[in-house]
Structures are given as structure tokens and as C-alpha cells.
mmCIF file of the N, C-alpha and C atoms, coordinates in Angstrom:
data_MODEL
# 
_entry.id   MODEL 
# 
loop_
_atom_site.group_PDB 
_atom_site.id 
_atom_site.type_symbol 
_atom_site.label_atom_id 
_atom_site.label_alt_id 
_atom_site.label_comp_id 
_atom_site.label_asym_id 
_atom_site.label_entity_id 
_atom_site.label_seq_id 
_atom_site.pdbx_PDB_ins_code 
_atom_site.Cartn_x 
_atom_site.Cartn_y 
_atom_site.Cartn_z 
_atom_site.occupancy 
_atom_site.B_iso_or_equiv 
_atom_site.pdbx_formal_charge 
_atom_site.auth_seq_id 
_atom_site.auth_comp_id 
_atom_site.auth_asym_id 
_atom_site.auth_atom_id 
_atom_site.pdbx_PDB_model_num 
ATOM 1   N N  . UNK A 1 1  ? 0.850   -1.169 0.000  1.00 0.00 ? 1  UNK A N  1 
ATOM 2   C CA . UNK A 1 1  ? 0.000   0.000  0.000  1.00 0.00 ? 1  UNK A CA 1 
ATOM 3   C C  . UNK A 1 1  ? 0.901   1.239  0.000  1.00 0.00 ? 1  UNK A C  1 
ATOM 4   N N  . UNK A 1 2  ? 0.522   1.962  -0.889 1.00 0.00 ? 2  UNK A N  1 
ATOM 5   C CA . UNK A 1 2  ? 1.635   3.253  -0.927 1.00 0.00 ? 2  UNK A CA 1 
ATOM 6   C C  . UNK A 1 2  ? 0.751   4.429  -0.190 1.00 0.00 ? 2  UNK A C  1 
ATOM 7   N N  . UNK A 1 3  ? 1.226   5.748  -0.105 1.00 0.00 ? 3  UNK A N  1 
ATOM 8   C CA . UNK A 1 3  ? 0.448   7.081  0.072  1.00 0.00 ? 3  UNK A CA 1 
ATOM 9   C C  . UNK A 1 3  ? 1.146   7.968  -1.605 1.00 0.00 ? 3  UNK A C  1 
ATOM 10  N N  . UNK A 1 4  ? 0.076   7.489  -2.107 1.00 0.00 ? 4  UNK A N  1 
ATOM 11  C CA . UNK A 1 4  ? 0.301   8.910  -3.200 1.00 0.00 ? 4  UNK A CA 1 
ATOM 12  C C  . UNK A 1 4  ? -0.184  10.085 -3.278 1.00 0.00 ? 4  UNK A C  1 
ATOM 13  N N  . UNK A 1 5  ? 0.450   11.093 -2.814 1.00 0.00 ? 5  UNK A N  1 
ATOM 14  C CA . UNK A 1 5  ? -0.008  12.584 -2.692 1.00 0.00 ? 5  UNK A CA 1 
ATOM 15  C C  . UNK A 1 5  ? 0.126   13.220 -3.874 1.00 0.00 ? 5  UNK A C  1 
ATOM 16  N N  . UNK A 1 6  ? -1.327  13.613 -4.013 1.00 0.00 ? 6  UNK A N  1 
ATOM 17  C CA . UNK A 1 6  ? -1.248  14.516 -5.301 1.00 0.00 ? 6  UNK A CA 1 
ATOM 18  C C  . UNK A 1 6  ? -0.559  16.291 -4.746 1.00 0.00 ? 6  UNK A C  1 
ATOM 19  N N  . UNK A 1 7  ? 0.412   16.350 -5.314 1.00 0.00 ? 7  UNK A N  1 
ATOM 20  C CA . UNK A 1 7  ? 0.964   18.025 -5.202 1.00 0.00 ? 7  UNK A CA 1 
ATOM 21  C C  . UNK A 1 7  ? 0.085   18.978 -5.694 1.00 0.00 ? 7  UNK A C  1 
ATOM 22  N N  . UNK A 1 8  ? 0.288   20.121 -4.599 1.00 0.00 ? 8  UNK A N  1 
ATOM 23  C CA . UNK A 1 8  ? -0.434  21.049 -5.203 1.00 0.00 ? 8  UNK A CA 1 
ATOM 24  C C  . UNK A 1 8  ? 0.299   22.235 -6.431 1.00 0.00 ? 8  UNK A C  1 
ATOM 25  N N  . UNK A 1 9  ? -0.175  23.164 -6.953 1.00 0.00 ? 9  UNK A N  1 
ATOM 26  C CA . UNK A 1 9  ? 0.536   23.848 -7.596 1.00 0.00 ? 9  UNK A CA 1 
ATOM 27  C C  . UNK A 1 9  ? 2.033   24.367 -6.800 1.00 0.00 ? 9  UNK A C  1 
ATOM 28  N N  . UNK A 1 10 ? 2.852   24.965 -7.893 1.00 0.00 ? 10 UNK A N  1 
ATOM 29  C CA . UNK A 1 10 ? 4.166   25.186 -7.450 1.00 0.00 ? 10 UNK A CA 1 
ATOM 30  C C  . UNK A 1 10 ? 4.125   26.438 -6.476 1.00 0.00 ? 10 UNK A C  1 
ATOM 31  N N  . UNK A 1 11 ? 5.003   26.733 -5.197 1.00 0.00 ? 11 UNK A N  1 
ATOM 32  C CA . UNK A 1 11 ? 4.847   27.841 -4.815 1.00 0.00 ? 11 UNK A CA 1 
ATOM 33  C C  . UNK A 1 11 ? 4.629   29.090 -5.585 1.00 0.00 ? 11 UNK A C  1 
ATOM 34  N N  . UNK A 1 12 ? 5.524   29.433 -6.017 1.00 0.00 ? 12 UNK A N  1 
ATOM 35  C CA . UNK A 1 12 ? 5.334   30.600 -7.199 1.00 0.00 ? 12 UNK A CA 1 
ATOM 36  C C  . UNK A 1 12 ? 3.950   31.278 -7.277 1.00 0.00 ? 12 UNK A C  1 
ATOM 37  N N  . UNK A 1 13 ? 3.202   29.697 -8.203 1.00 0.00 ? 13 UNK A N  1 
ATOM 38  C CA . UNK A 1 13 ? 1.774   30.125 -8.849 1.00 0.00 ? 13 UNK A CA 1 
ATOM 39  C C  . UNK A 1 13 ? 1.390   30.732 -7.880 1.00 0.00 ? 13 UNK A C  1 
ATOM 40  N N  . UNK A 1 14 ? 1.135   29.900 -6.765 1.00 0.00 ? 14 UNK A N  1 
ATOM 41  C CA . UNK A 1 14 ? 0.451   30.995 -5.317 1.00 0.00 ? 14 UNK A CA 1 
ATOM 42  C C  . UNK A 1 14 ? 0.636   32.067 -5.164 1.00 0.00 ? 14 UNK A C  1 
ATOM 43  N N  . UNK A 1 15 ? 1.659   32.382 -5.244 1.00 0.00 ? 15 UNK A N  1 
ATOM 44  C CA . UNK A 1 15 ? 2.411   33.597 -4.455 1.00 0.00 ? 15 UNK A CA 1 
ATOM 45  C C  . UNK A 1 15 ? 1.872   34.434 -6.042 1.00 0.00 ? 15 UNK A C  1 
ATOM 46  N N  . UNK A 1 16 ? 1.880   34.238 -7.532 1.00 0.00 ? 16 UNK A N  1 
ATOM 47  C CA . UNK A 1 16 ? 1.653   35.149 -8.295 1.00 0.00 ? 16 UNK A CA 1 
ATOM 48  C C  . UNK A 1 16 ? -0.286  35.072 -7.824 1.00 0.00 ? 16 UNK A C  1 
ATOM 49  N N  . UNK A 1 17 ? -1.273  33.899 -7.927 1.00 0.00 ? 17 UNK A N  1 
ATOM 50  C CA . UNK A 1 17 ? -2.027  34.111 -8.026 1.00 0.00 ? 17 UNK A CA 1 
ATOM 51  C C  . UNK A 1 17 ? -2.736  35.279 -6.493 1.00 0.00 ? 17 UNK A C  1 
ATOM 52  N N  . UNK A 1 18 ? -2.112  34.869 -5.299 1.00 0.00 ? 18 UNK A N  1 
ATOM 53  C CA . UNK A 1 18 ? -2.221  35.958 -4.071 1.00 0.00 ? 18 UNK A CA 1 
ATOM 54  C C  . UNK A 1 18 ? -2.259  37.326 -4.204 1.00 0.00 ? 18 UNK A C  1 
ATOM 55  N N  . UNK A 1 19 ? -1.111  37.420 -5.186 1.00 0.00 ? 19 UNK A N  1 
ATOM 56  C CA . UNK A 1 19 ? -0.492  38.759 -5.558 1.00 0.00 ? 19 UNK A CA 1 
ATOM 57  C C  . UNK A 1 19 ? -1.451  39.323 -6.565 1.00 0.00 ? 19 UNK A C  1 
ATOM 58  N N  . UNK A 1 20 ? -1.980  38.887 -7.235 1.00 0.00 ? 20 UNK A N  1 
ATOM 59  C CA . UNK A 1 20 ? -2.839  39.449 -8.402 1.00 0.00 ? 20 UNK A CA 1 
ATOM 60  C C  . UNK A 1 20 ? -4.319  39.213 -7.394 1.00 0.00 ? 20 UNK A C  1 
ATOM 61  N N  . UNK A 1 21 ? -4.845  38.615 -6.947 1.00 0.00 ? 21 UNK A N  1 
ATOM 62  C CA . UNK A 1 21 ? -6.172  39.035 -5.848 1.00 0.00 ? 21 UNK A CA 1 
ATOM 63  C C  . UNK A 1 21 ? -5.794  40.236 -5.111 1.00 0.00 ? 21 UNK A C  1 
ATOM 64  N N  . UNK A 1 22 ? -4.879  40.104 -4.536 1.00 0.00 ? 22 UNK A N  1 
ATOM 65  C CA . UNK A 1 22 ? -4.532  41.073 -3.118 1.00 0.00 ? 22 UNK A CA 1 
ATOM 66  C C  . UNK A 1 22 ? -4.267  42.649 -4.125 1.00 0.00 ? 22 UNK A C  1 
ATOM 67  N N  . UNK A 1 23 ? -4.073  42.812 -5.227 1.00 0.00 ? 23 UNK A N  1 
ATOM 68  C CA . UNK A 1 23 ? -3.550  43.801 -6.301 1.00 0.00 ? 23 UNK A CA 1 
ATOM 69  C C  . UNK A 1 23 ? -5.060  44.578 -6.564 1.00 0.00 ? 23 UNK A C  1 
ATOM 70  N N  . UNK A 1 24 ? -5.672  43.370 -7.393 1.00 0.00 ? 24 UNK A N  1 
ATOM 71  C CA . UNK A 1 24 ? -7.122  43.745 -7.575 1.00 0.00 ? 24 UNK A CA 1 
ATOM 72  C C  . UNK A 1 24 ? -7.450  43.981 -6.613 1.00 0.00 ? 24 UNK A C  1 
ATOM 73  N N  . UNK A 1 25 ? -8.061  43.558 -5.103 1.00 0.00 ? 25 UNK A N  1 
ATOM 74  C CA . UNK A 1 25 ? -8.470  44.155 -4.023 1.00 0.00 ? 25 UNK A CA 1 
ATOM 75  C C  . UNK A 1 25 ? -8.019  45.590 -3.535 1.00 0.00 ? 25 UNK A C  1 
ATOM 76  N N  . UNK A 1 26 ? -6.599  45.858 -3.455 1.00 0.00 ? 26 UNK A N  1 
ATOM 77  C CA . UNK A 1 26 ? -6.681  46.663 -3.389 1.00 0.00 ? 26 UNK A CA 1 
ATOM 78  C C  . UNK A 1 26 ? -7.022  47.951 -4.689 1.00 0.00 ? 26 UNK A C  1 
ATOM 79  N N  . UNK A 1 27 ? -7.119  47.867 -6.129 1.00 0.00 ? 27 UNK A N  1 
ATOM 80  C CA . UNK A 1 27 ? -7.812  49.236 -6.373 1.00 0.00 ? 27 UNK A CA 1 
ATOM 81  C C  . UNK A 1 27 ? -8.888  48.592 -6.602 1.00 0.00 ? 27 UNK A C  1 
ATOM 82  N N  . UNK A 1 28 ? -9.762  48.143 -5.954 1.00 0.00 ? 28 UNK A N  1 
ATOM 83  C CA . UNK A 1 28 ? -10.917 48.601 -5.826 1.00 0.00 ? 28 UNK A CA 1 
ATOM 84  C C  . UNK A 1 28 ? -10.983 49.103 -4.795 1.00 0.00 ? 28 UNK A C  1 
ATOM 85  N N  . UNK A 1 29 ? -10.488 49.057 -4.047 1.00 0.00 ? 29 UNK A N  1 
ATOM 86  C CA . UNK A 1 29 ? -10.725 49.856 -2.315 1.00 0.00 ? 29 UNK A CA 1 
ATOM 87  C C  . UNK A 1 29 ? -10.404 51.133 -2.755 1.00 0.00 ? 29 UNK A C  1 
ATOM 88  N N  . UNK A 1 30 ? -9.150  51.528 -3.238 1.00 0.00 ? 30 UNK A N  1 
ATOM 89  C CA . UNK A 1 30 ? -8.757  52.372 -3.961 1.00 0.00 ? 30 UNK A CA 1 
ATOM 90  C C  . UNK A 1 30 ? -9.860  53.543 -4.696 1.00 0.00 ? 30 UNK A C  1 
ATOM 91  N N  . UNK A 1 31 ? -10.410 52.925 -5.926 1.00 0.00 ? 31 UNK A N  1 
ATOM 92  C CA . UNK A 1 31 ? -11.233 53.277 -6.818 1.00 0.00 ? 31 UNK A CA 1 
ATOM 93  C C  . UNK A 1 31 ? -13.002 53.325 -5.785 1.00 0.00 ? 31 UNK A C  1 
ATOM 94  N N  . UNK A 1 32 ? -13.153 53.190 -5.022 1.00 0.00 ? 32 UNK A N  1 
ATOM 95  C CA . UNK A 1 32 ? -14.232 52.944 -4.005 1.00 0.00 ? 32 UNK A CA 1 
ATOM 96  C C  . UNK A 1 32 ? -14.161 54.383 -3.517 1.00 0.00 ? 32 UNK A C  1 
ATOM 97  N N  . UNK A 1 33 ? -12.816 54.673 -2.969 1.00 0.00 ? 33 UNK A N  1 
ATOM 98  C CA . UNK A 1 33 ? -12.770 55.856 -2.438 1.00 0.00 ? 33 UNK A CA 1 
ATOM 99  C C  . UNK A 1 33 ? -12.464 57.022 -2.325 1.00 0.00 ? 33 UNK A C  1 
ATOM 100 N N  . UNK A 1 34 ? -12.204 56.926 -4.407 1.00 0.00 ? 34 UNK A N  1 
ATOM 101 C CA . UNK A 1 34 ? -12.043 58.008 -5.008 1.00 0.00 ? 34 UNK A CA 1 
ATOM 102 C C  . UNK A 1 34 ? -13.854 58.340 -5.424 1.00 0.00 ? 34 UNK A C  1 
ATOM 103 N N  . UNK A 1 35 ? -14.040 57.399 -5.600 1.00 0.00 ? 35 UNK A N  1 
ATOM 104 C CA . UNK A 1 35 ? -15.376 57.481 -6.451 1.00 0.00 ? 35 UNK A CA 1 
ATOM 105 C C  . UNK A 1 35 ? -16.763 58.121 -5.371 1.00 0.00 ? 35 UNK A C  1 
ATOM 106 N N  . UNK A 1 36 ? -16.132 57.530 -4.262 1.00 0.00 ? 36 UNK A N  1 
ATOM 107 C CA . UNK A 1 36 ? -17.142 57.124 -2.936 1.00 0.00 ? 36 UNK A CA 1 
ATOM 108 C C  . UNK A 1 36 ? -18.479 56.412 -3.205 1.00 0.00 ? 36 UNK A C  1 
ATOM 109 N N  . UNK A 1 37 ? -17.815 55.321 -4.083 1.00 0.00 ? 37 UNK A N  1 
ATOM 110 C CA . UNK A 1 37 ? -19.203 54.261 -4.211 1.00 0.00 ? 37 UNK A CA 1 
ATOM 111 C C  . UNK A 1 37 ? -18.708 53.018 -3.951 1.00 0.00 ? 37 UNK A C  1 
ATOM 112 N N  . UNK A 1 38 ? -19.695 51.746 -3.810 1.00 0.00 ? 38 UNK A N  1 
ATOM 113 C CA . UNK A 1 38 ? -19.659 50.677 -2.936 1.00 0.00 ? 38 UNK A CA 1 
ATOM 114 C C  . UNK A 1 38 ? -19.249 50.129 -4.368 1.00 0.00 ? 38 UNK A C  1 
ATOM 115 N N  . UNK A 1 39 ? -19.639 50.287 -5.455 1.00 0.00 ? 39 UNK A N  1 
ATOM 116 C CA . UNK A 1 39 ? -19.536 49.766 -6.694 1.00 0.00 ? 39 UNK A CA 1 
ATOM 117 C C  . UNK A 1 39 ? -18.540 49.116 -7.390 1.00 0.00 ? 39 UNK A C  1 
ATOM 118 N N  . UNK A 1 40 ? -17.444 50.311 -7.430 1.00 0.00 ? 40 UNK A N  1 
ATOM 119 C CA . UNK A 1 40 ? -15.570 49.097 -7.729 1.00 0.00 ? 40 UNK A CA 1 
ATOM 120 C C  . UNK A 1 40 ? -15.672 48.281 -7.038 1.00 0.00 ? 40 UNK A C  1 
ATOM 121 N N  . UNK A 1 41 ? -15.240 48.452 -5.460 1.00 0.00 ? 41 UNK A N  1 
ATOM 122 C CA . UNK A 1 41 ? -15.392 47.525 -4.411 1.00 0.00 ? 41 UNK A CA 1 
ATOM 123 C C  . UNK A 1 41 ? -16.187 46.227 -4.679 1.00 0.00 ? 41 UNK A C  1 
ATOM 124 N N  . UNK A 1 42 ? -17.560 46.521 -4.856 1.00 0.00 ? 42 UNK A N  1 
ATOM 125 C CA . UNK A 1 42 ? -18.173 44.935 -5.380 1.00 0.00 ? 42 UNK A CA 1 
ATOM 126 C C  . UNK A 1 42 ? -17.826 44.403 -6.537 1.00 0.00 ? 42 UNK A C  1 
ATOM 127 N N  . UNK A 1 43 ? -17.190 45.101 -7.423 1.00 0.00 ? 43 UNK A N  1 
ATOM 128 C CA . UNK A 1 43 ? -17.002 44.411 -8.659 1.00 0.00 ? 43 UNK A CA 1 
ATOM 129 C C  . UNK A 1 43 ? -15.633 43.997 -9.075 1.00 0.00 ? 43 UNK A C  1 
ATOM 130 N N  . UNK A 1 44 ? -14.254 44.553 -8.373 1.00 0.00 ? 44 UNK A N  1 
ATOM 131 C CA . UNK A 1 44 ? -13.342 44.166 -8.140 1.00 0.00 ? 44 UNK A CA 1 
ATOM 132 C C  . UNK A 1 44 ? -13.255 42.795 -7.253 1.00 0.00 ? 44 UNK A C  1 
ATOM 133 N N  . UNK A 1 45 ? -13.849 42.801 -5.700 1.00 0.00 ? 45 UNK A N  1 
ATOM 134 C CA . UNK A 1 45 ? -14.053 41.725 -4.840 1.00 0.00 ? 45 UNK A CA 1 
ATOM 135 C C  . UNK A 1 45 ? -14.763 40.428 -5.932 1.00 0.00 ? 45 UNK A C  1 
ATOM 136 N N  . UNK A 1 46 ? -15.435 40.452 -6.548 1.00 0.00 ? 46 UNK A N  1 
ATOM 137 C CA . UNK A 1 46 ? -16.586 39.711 -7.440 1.00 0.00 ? 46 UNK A CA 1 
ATOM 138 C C  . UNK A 1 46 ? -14.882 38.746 -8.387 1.00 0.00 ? 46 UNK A C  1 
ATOM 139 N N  . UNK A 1 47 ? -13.937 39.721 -8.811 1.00 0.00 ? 47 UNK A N  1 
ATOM 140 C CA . UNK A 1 47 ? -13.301 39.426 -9.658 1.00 0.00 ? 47 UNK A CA 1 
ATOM 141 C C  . UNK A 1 47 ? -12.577 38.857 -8.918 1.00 0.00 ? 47 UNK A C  1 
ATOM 142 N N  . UNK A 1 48 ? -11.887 39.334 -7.580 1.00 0.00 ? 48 UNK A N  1 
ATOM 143 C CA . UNK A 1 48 ? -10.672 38.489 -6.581 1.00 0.00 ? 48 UNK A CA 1 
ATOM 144 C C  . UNK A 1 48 ? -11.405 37.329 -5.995 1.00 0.00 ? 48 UNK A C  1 
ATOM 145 N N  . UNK A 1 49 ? -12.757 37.122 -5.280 1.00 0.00 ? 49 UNK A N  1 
ATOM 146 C CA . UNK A 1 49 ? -13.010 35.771 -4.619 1.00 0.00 ? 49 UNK A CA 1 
ATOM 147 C C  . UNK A 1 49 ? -12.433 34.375 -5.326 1.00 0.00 ? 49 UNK A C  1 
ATOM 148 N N  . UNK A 1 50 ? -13.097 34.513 -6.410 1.00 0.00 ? 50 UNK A N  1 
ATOM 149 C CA . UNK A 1 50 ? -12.968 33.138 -7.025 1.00 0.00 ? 50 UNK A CA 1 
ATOM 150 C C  . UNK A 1 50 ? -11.273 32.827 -7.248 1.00 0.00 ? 50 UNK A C  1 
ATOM 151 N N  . UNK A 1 51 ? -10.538 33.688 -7.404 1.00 0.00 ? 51 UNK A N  1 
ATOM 152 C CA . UNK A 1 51 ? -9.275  33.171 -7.323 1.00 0.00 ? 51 UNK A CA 1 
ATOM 153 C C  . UNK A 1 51 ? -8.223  33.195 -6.430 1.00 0.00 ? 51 UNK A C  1 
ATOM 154 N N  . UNK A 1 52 ? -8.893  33.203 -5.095 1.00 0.00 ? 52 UNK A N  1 
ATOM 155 C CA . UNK A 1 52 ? -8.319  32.977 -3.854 1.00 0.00 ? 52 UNK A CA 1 
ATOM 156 C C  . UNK A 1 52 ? -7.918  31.239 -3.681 1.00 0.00 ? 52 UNK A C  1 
ATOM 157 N N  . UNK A 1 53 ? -6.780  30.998 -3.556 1.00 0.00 ? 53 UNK A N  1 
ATOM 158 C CA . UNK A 1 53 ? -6.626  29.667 -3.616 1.00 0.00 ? 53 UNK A CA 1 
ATOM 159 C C  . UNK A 1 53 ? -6.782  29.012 -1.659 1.00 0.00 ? 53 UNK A C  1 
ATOM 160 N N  . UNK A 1 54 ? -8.164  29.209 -1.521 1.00 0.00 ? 54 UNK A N  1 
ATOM 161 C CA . UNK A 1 54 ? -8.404  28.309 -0.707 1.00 0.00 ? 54 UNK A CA 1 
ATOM 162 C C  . UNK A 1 54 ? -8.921  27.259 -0.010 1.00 0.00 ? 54 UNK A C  1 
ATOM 163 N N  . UNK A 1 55 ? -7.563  26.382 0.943  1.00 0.00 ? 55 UNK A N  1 
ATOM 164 C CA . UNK A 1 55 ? -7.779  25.093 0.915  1.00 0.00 ? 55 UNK A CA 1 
ATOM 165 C C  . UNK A 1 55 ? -7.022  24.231 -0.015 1.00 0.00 ? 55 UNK A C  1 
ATOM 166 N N  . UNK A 1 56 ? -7.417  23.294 -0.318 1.00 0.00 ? 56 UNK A N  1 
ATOM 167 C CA . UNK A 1 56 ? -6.853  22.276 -1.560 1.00 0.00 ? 56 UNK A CA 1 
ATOM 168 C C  . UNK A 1 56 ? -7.718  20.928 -1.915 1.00 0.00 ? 56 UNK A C  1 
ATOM 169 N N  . UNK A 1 57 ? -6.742  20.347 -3.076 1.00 0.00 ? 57 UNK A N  1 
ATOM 170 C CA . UNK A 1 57 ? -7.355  19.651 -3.620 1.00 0.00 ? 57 UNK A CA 1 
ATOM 171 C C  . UNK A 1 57 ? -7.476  18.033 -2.923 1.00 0.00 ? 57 UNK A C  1 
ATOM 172 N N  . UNK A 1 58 ? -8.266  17.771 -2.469 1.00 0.00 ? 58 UNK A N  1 
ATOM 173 C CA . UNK A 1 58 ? -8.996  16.196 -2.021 1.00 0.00 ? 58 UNK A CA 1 
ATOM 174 C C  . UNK A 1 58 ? -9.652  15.400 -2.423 1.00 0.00 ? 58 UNK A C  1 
ATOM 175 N N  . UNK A 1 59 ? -8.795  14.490 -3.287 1.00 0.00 ? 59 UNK A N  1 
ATOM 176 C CA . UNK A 1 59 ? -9.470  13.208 -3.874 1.00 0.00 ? 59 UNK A CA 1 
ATOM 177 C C  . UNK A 1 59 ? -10.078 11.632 -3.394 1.00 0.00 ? 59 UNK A C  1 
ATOM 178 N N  . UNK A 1 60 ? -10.622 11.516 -3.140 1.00 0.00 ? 60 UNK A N  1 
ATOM 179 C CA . UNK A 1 60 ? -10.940 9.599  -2.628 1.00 0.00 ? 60 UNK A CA 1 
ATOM 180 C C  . UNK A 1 60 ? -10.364 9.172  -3.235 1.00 0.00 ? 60 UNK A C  1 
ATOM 181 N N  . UNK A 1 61 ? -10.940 7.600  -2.491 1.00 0.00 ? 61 UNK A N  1 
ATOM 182 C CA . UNK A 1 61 ? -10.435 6.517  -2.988 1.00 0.00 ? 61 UNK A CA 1 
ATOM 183 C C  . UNK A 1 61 ? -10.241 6.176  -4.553 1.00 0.00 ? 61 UNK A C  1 
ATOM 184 N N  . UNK A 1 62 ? -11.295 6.652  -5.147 1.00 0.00 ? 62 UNK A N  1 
ATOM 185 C CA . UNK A 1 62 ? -11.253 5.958  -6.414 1.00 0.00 ? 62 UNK A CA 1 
ATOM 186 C C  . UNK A 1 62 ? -10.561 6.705  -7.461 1.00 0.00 ? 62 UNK A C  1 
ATOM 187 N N  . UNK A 1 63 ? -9.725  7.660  -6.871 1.00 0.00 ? 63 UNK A N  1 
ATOM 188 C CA . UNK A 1 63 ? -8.676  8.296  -7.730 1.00 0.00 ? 63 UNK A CA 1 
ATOM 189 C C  . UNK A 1 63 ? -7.097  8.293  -7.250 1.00 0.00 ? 63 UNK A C  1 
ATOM 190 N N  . UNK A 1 64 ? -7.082  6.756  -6.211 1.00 0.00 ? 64 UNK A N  1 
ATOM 191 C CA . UNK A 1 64 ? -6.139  6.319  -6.669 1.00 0.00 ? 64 UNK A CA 1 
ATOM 192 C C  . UNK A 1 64 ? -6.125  5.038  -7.096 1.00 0.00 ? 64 UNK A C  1 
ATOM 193 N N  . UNK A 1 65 ? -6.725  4.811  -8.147 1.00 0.00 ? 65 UNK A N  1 
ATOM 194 C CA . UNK A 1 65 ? -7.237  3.403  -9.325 1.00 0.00 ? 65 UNK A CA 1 
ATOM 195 C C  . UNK A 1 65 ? -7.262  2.546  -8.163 1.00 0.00 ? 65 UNK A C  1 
ATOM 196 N N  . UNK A 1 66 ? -8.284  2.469  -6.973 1.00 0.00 ? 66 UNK A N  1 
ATOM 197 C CA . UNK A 1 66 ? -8.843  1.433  -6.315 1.00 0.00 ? 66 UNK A CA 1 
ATOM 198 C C  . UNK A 1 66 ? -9.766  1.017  -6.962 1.00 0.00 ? 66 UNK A C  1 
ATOM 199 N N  . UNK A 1 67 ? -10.300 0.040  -7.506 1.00 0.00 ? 67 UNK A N  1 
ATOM 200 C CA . UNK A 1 67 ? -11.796 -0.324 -8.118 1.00 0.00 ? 67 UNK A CA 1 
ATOM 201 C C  . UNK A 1 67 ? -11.938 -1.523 -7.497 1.00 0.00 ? 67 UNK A C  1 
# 
């Protein structure tokens, strides 16, 4: 019986994909409070959630060819 761990992406990617959320977040905060509307803010945030890398990836059993 082995443990095969699937790896996650390379540090790097993280650290670029963090960097480009945390970038976008901030001008919209930015652009929020030049503007003084809630509006960048929601639509910048809208654009950073989904590529927050959090957590990871968890596969069962049957992806490591148990059948």
C-alpha cells in the first residue's frame, strides 16, 4: 500500500495568483474611495473571490485506481 499525494501547484503560482487578488483588491478599495461608491469595491471583490486559492485539492479513494 503506498500514500500517493497529489501536489499542489508550485509555490510561485500561489504567491503570483495571491499577488494578483490582493492587487485587484486593493484598487478597488482604492477606486471605491475616489469614487465614494460601494460599486468598484463589489465588482473588483466579485473578480478576486474566485481566485483565492483556498484550501486544496482532495481526492478519494477511487482516484487512486482502487476499483
Amino acid at each position: 500500500m503506498t500514500n500517493d499525494h497529489v501536489t499542489g501547484p508550485p509555490r510561485w503560482v500561489t504567491v503570483v495568483v495571491w499577488g494578483i487578488a490582493l492587487s485587484l483588491a486593493a484598487v478597488g478599495i482604492v477606486l471605491a474611495i475616489v469614487t465614494s461608491s460601494l460599486w468598484p469595491l463589489l465588482a473588483f471583490a466579485g473578480l478576486a473571490i474566485p481566485m483565492l486559492p483556498i484550501g486544496g485539492r482532495r481526492f478519494g479513494a477511487s482516484a487512486a485506481g482502487r476499483g
